[in-house]
N, C-alpha and C positions, 0 to 999 in steps of 0.2 A: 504494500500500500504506500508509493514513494508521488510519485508524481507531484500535484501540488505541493505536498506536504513538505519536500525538501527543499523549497524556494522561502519560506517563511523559517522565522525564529525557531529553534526546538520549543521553547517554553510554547509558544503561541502552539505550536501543532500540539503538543500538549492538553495544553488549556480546552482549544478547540474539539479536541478527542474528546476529554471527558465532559464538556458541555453534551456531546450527541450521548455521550453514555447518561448525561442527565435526560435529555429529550426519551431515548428509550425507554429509561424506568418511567416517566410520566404517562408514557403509553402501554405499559406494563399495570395491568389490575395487583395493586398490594399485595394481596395473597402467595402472587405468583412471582413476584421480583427476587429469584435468584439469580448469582453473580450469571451463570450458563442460560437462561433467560433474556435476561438482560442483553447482554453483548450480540445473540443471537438477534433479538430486536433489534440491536444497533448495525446488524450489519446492511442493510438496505443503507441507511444515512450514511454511513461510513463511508459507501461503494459510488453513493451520489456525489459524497463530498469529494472522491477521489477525483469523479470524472473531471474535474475545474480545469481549463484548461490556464491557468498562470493564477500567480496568486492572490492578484483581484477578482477574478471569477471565483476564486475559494470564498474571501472575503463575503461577495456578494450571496454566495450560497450558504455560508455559516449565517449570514445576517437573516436570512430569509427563512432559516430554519428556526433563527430566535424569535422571529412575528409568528412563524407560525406556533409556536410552543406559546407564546404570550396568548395567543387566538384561543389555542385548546384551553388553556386554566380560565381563561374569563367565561368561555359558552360551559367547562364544566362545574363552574360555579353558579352561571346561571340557572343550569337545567338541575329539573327537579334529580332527586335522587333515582326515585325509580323508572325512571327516563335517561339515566346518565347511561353513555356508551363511550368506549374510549375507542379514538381512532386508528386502524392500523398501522403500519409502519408505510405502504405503499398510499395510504387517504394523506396520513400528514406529510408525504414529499408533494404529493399532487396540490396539496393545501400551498405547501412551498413554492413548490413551480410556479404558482402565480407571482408568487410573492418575490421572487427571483426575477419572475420579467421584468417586474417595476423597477428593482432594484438594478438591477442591472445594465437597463435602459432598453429592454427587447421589447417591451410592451408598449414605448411610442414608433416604436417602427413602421 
C-alpha cells in the first residue's frame, strides 16, 4: 500500500491511516468492533485512499472521507434508534465520492 502514501510525511500517513481505522469502527455496530473486524472494514477506504493519484488527490480524499464520517454521526444522531442503520463501507465511499468531487474540483467540470 505505497503509492500516495510515500509522497507525504510518515507521521501524516500515519495519522491518516488511523483516522480511516476511526471511520471503520464508526461503521462497525459496537458489539462487533474487533481489532480483525475493524481493519477488514477499513480495507475498502484504505484501497480508495491508495488509488490518489499524488498527494493532493490523497488530501482531497482523506478530506472527503472526514465530511463524510461528520454526515454519518449527525443523521445517526438524528434518527431515531430503532431506525438507526449504519452504513456500509462501499455506501460511505459512494457518500465520499461526492464529497470528493466538490473537493477536488470534478464536480464544477
Amino acid at each position: 500500500m505505497n503509492g500516495p502514501w510515500t509522497l507525504i510525511h510518515p507521521k501524516t500517513a500515519v495519522f491518516w491511516r488511523e483516522s480511516i481505522l476511526g471511520y471503520a469502527s464508526s461503521l462497525t455496530e459496537p458489539e462487533q468492533r474487533s481489532s480483525g473486524t475493524v481493519t477488514e472494514t477499513a480495507r475498502p477506504l484504505l484501497d480508495w485512499a491508495s488509488q490518489a493519484a499524488d498527494k493532493y488527490d490523497l488530501e482531497a480524499r482523506m478530506a472527503a472521507m472526514q465530511r463524510a464520517d461528520n454526515n454519518e454521526h449527525a443523521r445517526w444522531e438524528a434518527t431515531l434508534k430503532e431506525d438507526r442503520k449504519r452504513l456500509t463501507p462501499q455506501e460511505f465511499l459512494t457518500e465520499a465520492a461526492v464529497y470528493y468531487n466538490v473537493i477536488s474540483g470534478a464536480a464544477a467540470a
